[in-house]
C-alpha positions in Angstrom: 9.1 32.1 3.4 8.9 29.1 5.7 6.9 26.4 3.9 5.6 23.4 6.0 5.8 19.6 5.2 2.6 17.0 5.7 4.1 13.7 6.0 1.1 11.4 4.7 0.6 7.7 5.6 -2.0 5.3 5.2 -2.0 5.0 9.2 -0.7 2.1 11.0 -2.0 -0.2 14.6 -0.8 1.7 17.4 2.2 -0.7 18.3 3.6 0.2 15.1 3.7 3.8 14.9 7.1 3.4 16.7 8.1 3.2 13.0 7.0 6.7 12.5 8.5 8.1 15.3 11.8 6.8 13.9 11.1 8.5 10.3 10.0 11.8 11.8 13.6 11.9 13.9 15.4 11.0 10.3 13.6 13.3 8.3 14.3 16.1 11.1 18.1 15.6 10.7 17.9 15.1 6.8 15.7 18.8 6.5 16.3 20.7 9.6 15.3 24.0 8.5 11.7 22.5 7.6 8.4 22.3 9.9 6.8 18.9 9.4 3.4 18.3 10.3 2.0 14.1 10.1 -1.6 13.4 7.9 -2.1 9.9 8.1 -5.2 8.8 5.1 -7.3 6.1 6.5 -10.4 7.3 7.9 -10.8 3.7 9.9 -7.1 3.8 11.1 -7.6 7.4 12.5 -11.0 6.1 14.1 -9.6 3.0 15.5 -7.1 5.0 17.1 -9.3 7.6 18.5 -11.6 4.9 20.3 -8.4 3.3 21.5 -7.6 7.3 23.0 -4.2 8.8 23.7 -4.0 9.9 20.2 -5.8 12.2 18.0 -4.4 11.2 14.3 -5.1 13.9 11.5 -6.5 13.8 8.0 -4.7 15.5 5.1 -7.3 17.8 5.0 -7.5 19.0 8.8 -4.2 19.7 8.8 -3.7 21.9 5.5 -6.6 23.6 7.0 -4.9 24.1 10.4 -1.4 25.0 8.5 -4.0 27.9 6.4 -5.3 29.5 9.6 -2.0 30.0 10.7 -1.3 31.9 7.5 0.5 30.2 5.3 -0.5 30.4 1.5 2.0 27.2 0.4 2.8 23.6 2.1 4.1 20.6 0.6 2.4 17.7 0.8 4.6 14.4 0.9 3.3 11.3 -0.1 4.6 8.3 2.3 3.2 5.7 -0.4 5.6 3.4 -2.0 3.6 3.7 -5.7 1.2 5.8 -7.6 -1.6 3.7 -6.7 -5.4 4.6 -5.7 -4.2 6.1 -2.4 -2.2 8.5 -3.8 -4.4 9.9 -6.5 -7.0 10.5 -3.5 -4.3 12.6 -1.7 -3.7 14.3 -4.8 -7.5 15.4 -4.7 -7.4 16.0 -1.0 -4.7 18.6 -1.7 -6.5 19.7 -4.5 -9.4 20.7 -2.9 -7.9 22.8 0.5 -7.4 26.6 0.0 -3.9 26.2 0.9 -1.7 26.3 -2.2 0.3 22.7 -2.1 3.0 21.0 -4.2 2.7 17.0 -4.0 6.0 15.1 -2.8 5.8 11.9 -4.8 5.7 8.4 -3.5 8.6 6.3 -3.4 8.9 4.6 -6.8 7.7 7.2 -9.5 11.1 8.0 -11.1 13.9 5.4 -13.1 16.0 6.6 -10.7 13.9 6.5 -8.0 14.0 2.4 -8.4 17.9 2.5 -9.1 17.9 4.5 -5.3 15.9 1.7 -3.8 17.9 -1.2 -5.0 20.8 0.7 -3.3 18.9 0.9 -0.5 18.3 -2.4 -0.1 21.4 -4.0 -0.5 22.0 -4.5 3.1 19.1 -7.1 3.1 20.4 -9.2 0.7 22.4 -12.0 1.9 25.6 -12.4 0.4 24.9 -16.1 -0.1 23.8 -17.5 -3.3 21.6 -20.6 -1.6 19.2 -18.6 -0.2 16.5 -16.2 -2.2 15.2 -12.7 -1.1 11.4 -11.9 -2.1 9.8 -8.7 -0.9 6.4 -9.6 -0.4 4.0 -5.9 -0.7 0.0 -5.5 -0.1 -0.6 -5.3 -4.0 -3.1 -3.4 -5.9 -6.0 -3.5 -8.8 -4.8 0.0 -9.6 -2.1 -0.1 -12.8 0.3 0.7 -10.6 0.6 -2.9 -10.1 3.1 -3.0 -12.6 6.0 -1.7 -9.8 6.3 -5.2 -8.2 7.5 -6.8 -11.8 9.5 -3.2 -12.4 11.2 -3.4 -9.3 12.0 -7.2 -9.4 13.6 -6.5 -13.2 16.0 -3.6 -11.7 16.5 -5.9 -8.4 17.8 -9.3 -10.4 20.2 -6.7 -13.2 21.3 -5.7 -9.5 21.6 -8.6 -7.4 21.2 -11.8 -9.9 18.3 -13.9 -10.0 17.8 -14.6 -6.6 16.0 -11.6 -5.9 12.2 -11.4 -6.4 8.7 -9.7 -5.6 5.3 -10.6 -4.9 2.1 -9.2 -3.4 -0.9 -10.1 -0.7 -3.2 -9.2 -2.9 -3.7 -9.1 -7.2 -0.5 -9.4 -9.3 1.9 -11.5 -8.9 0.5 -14.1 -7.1 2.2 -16.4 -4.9 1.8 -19.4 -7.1 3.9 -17.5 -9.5 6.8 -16.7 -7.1 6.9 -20.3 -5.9 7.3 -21.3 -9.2 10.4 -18.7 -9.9 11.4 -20.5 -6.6 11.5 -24.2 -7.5 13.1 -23.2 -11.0 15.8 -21.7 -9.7 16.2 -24.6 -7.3 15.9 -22.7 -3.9 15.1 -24.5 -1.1 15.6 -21.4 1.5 14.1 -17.9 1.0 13.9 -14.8 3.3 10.4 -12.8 2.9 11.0 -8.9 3.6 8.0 -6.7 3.8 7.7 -3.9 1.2 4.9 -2.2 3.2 6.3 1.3 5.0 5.1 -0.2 8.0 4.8 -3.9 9.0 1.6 -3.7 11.3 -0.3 -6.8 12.7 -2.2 -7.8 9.7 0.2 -7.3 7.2 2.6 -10.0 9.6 -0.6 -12.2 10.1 -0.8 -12.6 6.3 2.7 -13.0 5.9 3.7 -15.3 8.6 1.1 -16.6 11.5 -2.7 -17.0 9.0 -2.6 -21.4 8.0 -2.6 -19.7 4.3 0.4 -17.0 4.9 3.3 -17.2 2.7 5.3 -18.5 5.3 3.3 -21.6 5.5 2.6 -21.9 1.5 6.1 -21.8 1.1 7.3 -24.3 3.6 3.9 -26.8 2.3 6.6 -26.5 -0.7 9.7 -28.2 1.1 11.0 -24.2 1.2 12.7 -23.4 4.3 12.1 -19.7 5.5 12.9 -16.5 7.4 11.1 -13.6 7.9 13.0 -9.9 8.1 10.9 -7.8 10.4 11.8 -4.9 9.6 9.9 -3.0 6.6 10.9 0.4 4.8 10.2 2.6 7.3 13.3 1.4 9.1 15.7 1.6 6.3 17.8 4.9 6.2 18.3 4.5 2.1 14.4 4.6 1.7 13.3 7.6 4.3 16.7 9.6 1.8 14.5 8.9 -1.3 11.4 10.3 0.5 13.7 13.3 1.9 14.8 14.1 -1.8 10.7 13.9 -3.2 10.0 16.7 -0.5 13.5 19.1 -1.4 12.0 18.5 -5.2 8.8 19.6 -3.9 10.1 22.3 -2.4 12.5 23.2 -5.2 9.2 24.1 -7.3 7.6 26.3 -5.5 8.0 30.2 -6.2 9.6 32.1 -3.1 
């Protein structure tokens, strides 16, 4: 019994869905044998890109229904989320809800050892110089899943030392609280990386080109920066963990 894959994003700008296209061609190689279908959750991404034409983006739901018609009783729906946040638990229901039988591939920082695979993953990012600091700045949340930034900063410094930090757009920790991890350490250089699967426009506006982005907080400060372009979407280690979340998915249901 073949059992299909929905990849499920939040959706992305158009430019950026380059990023996907790279992820679909790595998670071909790393599961050959499995069909994989792409759900992407935001109603106003998927209508922004329909006005916009050449694309017709999905909803989980459509396409659990479409993967039903064609007869199959089981699919595995894979979150693309990098925490347990509101967007997930919708999914969740989404999935829920269809008539096709699912099992829910979960996002990327559930497990212990789902945070131990990421700080592996991310070591190629980190400079090997101990002048300059590394915070990965993510969109943030009001759900308690806020609590992964601090949880993945705690397993990044046991890793890397205390140069390493992490900090949000939005809610908890706020930016006031990394600049002042900053000037206690007494760095004067930092590189912001975006934990985001995909960097589109506004996410980079906030970051570096709005008067209030963390690029021009930080050097207000007297801290010199640079900005990593790419976010996890492009980094092998990271679409590995999603690619072992969908063989566990797999693994549990009954052929």
């Amino acid at each position: 019994m073949t059992i299909p894959v929905v990849l499920t994003a939040f959706g992305t700008t158009e430019k950026a869905f380059s990023t996907y296209a790279r992820m679909d061609a790595a998670f071909r190689r790393l599961i050959p044998e499995t069909p994989l279908y792409w759900a992407y959750s935001s109603r106003m991404v998927r209508d922004n890109l329909k006005k916009k034409g050449g694309t017709n983006p999905r909803s989980p739901s459509q396409v659990l229904e479409d993967l039903r018609k064609k007869g199959h009783e089981w699919a595995v729906v894979q979150s693309l989320h990098l925490a347990w946040g509101h967007e997930f638990e919708r999914l969740r229901e989404t999935a829920g809800n269809t008539t096709i039988r699912t099992s829910m591939g979960l996002p990327l920082l559930t497990s212990f050892q789902d945070y131990l695979a990421v700080a592996d993953a991310l070591a190629y990012l980190i400079p090997n110089t101990d002048d300059e600091a590394v915070v990965f700045v993510g969109h943030g949340t009001d759900h308690p899943a806020w609590a992964v930034y601090p949880a993945l900063e705690n397993v990044l410094c046991h890793r890397y030392g205390e140069r390493v930090f992490t900090g949000v757009l939005e809610g908890m920790p706020k930016i006031e609280e990394t600049i002042a991890k900053l000037k206690r350490h007494g760095f004067t250089k930092v590189c912001l990386i975006p934990f985001l699967l995909v960097a589109g426009f506004h996410f980079k506006k906030d970051l570096t080109l709005d008067d209030f982005s963390w690029e021009k907080r930080l050097e207000q400060e007297g801290i010199q920066v640079r900005v990593e372009p790419r976010a996890m979407g492009e980094i092998p280690g990271i679409i590995e963990i999603f690619a072992t979340h969908i063989k566990e998915a797999l693994d549990v249901i009954p052929r």
